[in-house]
N, CA, C, O and CB atoms as a CASP TS submission, in Angstrom:
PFRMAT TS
TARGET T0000
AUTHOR 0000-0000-0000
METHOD Language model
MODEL 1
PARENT N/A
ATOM      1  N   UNK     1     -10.619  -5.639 -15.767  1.00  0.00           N
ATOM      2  CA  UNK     1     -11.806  -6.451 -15.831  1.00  0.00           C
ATOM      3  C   UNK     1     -12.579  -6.181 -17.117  1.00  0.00           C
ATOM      4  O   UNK     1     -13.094  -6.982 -17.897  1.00  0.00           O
ATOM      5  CB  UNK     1     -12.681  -6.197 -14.619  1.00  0.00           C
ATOM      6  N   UNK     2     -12.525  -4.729 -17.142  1.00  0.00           N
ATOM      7  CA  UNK     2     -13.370  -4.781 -18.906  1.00  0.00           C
ATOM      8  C   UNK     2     -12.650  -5.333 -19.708  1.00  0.00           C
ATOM      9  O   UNK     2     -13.286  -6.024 -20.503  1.00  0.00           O
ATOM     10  CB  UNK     2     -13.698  -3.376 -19.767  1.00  0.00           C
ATOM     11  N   UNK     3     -11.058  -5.329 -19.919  1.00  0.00           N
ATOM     12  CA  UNK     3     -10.825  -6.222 -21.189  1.00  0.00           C
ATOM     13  C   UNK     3     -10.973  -7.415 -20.844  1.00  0.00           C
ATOM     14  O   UNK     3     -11.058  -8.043 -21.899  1.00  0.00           O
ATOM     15  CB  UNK     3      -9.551  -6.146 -21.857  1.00  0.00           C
ATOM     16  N   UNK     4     -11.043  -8.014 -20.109  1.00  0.00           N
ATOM     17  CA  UNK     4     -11.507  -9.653 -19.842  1.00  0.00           C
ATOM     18  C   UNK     4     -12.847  -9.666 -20.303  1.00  0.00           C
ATOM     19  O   UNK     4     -13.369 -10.614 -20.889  1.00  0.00           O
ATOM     20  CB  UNK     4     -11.488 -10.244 -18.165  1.00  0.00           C
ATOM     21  N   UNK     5     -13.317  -8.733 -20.060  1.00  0.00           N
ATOM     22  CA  UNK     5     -15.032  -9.019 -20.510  1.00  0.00           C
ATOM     23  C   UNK     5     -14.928  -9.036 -21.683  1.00  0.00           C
ATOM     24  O   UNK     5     -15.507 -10.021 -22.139  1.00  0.00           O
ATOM     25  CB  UNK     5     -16.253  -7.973 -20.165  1.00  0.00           C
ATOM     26  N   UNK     6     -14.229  -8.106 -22.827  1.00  0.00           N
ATOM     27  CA  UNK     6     -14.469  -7.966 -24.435  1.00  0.00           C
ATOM     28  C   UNK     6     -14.091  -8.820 -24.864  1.00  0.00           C
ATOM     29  O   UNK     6     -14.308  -9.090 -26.045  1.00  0.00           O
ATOM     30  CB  UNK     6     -13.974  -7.010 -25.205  1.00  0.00           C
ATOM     31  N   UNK     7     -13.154  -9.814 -23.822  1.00  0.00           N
ATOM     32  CA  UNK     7     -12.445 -10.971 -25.065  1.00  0.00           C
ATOM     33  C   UNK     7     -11.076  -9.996 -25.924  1.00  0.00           C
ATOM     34  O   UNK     7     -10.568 -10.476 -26.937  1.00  0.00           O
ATOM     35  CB  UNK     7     -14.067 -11.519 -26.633  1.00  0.00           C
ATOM     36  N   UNK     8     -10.601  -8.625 -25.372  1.00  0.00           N
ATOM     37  CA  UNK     8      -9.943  -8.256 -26.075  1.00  0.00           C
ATOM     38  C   UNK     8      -8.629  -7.795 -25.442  1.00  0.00           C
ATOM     39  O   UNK     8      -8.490  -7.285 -24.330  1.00  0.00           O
ATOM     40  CB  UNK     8     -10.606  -7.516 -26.710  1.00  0.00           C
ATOM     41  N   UNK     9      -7.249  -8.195 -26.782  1.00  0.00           N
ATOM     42  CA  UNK     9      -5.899  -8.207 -25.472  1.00  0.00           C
ATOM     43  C   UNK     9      -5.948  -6.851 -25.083  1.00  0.00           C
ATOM     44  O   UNK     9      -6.818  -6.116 -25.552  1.00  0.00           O
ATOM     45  CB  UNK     9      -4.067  -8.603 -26.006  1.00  0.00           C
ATOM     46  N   UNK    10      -4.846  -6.308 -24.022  1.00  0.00           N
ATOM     47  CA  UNK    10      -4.560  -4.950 -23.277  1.00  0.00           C
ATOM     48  C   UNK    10      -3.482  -4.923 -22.920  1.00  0.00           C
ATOM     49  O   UNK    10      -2.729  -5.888 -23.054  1.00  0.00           O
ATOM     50  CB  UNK    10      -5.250  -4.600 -22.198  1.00  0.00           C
ATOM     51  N   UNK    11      -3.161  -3.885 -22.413  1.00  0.00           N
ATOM     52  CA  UNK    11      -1.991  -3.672 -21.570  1.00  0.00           C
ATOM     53  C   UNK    11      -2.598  -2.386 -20.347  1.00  0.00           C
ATOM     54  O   UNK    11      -3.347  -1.416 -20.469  1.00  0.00           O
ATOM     55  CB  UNK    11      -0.518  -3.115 -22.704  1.00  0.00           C
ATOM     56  N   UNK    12      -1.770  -3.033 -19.081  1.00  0.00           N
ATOM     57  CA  UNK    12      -2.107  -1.981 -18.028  1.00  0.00           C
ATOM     58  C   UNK    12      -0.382  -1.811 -18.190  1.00  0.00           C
ATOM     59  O   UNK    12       0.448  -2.581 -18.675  1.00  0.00           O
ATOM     60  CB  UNK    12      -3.027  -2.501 -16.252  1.00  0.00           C
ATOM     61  N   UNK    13      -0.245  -0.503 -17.584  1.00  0.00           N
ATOM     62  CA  UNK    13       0.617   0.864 -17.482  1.00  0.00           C
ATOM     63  C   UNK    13       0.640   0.816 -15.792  1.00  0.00           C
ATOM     64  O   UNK    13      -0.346   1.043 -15.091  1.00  0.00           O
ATOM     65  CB  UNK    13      -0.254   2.513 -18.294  1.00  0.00           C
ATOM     66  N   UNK    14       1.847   0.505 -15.349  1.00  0.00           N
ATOM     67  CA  UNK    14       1.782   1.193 -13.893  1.00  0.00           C
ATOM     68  C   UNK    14       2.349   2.159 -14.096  1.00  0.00           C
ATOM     69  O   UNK    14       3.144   2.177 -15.036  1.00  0.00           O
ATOM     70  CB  UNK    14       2.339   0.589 -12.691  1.00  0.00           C
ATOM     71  N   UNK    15       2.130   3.429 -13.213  1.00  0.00           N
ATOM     72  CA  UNK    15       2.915   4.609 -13.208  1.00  0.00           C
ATOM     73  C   UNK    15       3.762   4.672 -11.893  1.00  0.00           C
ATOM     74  O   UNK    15       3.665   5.751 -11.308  1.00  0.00           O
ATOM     75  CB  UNK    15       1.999   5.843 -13.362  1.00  0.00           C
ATOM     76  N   UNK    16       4.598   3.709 -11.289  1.00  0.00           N
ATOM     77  CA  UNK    16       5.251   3.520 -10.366  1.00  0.00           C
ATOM     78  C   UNK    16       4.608   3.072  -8.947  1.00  0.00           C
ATOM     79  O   UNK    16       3.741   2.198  -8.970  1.00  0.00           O
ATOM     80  CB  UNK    16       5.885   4.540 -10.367  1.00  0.00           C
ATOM     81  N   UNK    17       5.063   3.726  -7.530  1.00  0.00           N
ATOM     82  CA  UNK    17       5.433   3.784  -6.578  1.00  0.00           C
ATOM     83  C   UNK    17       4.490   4.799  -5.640  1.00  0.00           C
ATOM     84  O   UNK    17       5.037   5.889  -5.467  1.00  0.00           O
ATOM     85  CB  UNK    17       6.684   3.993  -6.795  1.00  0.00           C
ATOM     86  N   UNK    18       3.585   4.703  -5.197  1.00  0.00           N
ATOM     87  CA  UNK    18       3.510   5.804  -4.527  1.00  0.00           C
ATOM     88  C   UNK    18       3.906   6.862  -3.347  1.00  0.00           C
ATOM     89  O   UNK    18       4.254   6.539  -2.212  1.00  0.00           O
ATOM     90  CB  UNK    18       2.908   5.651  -4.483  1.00  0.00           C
ATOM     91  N   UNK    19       3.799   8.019  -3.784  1.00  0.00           N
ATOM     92  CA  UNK    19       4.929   8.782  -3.163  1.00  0.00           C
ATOM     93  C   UNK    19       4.908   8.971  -1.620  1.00  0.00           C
ATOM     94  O   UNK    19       3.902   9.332  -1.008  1.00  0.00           O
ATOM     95  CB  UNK    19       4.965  10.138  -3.778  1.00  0.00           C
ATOM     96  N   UNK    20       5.991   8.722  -1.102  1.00  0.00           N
ATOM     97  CA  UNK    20       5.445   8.922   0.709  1.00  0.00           C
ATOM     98  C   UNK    20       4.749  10.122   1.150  1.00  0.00           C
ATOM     99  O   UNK    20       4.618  11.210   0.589  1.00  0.00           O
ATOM    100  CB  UNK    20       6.727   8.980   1.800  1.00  0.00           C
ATOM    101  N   UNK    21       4.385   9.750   2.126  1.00  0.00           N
ATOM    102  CA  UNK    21       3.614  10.833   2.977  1.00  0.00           C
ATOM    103  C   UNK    21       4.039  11.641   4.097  1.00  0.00           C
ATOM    104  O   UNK    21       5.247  11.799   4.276  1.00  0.00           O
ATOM    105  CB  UNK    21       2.639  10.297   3.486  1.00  0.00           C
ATOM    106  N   UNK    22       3.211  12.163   4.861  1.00  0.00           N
ATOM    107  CA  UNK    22       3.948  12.797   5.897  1.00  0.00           C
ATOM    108  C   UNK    22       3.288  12.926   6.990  1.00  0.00           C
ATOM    109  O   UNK    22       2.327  13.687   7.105  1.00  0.00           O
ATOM    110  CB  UNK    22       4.397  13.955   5.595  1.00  0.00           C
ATOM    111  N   UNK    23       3.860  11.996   8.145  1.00  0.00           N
ATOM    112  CA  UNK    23       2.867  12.249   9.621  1.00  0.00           C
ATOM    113  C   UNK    23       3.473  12.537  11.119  1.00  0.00           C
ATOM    114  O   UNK    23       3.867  11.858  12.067  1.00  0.00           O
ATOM    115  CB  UNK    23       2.003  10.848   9.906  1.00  0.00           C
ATOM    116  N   UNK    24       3.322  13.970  10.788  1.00  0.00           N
ATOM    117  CA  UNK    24       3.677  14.980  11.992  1.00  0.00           C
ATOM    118  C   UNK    24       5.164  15.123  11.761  1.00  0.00           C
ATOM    119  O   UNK    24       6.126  14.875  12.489  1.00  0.00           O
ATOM    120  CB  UNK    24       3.310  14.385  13.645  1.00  0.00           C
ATOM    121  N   UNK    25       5.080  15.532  10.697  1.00  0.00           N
ATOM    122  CA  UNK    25       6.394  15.851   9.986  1.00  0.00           C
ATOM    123  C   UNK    25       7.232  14.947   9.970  1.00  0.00           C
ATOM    124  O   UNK    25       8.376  15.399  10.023  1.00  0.00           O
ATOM    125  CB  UNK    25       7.065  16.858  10.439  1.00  0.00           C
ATOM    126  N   UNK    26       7.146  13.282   9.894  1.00  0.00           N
ATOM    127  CA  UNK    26       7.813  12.456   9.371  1.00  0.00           C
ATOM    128  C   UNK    26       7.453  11.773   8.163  1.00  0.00           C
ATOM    129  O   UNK    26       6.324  11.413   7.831  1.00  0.00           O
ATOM    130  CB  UNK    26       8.011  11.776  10.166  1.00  0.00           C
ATOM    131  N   UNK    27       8.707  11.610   7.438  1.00  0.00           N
ATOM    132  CA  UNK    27       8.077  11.094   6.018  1.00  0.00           C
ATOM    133  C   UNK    27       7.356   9.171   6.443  1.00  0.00           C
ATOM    134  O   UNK    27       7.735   8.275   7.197  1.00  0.00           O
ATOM    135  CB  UNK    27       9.828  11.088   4.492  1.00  0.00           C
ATOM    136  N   UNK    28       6.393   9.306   5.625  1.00  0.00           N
ATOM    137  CA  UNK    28       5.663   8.114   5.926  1.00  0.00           C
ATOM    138  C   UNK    28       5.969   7.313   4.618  1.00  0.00           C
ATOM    139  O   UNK    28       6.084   7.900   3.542  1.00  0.00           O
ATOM    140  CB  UNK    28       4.034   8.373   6.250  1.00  0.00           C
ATOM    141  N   UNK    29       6.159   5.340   4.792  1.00  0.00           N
ATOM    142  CA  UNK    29       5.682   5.318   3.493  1.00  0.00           C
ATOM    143  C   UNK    29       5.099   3.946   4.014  1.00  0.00           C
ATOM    144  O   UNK    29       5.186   3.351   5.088  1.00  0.00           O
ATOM    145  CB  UNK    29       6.772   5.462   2.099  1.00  0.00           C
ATOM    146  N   UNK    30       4.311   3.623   2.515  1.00  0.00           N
ATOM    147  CA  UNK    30       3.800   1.952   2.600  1.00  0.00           C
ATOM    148  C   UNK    30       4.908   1.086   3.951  1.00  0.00           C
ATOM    149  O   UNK    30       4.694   0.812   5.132  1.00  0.00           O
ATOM    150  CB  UNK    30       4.184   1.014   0.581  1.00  0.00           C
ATOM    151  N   UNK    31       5.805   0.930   3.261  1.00  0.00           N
ATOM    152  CA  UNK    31       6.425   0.154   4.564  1.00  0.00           C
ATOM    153  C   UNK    31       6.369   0.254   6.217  1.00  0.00           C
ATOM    154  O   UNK    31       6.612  -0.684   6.976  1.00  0.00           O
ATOM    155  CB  UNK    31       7.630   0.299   4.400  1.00  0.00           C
ATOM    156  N   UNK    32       6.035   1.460   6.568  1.00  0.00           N
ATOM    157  CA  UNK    32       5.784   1.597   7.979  1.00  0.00           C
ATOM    158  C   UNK    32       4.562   1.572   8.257  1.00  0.00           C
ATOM    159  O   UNK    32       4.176   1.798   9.404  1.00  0.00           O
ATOM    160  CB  UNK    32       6.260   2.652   8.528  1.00  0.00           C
ATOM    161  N   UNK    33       3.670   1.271   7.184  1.00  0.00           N
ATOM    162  CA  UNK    33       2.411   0.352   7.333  1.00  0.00           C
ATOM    163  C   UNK    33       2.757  -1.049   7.813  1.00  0.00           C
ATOM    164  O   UNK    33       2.045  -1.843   8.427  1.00  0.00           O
ATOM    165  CB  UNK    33       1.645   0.205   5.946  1.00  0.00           C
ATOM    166  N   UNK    34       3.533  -1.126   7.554  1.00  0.00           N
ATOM    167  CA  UNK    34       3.639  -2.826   7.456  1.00  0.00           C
ATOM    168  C   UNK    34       4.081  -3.138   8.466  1.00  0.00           C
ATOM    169  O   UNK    34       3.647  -4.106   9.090  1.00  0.00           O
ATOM    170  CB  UNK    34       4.477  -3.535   6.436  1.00  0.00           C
ATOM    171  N   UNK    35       5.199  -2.286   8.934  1.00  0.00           N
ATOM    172  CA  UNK    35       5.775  -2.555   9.917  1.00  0.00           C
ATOM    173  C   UNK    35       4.973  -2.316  11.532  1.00  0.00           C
ATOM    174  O   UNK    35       5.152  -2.814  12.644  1.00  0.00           O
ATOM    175  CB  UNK    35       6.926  -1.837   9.649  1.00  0.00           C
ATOM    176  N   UNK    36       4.046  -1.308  10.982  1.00  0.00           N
ATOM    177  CA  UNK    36       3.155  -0.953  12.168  1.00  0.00           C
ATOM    178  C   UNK    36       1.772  -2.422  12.623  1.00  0.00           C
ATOM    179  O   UNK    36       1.334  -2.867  13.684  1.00  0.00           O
ATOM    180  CB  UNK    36       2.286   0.762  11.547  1.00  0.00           C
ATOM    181  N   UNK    37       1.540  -2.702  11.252  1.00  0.00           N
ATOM    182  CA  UNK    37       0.759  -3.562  11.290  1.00  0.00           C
ATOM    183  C   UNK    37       1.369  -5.308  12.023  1.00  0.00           C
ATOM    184  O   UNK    37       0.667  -6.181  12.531  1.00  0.00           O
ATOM    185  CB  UNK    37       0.313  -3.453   9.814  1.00  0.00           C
ATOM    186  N   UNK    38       2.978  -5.302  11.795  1.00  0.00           N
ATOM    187  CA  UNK    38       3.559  -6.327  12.505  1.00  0.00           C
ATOM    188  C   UNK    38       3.641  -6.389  13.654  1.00  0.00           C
ATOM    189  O   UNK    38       3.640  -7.479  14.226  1.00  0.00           O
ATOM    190  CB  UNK    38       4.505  -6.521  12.257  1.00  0.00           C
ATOM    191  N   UNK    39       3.748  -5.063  14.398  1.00  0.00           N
ATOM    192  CA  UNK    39       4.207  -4.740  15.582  1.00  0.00           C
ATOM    193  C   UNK    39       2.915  -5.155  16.572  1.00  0.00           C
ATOM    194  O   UNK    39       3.099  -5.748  17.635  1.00  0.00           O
ATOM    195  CB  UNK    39       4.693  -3.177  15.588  1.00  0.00           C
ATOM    196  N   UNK    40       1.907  -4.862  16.205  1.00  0.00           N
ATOM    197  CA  UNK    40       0.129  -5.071  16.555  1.00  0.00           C
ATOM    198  C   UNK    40       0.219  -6.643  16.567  1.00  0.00           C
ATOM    199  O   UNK    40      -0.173  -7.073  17.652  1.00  0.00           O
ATOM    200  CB  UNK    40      -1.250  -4.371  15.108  1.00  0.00           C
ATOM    201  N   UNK    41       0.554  -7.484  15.830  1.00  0.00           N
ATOM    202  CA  UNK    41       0.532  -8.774  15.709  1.00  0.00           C
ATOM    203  C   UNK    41       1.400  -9.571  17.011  1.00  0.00           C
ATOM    204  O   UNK    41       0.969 -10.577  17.575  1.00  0.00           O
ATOM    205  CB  UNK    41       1.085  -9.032  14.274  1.00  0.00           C
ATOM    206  N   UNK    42       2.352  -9.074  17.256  1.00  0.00           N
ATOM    207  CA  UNK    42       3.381  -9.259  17.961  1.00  0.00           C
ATOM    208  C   UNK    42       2.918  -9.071  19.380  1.00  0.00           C
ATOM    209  O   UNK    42       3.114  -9.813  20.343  1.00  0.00           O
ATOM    210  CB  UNK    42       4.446  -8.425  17.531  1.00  0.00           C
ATOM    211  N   UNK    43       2.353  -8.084  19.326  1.00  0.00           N
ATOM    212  CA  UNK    43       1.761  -7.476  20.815  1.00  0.00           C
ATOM    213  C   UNK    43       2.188  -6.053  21.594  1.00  0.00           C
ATOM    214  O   UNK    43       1.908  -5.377  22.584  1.00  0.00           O
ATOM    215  CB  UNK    43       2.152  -8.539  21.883  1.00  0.00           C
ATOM    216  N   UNK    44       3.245  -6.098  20.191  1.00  0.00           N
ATOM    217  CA  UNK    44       4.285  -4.804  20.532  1.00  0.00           C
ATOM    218  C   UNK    44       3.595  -3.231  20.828  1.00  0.00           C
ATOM    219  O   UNK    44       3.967  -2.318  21.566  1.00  0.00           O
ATOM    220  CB  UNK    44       5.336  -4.602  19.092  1.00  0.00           C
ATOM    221  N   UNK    45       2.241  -3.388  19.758  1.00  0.00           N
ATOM    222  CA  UNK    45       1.714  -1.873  20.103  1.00  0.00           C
ATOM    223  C   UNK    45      -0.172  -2.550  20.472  1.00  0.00           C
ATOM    224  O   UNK    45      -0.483  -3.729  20.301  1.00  0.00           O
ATOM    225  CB  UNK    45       1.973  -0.380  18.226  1.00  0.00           C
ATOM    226  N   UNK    46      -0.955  -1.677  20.874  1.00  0.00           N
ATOM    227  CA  UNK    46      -2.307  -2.075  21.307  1.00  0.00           C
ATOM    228  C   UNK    46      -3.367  -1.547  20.318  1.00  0.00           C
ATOM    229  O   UNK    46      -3.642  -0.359  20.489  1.00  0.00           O
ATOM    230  CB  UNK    46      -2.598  -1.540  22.749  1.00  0.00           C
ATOM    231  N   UNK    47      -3.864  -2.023  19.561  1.00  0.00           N
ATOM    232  CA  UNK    47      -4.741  -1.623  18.522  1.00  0.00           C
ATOM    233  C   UNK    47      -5.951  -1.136  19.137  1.00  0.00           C
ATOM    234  O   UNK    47      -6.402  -0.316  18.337  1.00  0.00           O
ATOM    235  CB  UNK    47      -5.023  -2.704  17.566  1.00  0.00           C
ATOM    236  N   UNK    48      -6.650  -1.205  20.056  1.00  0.00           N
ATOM    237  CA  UNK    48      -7.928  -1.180  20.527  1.00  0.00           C
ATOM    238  C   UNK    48      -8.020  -0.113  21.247  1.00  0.00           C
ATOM    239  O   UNK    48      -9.081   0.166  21.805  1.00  0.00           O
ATOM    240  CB  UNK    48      -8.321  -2.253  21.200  1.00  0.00           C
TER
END
């Protein structure tokens, strides 16, 4: 957003992927977000 403001070109740098996690000693990653968040949609698990 600041170089949009200066009027001046840029470059952003990703530095990859972020690294999985770990919950209750299983590796976690973005994707079993997703998949958790589908499952809620579905009716499969109870959010509330």
């Amino acid at each position: 957003m600041a170089l949009a403001r200066t009027n001046f070109p840029g470059l952003i740098v990703n530095g990859g992927s972020i690294m999985p996690g770990c919950h209750q000693g299983k590796p976690t990653t973005i994707f079993d977000v997703y998949d958790a968040q589908a499952r809620v949609r579905i009716g499969q698990v109870y959010d509330g």
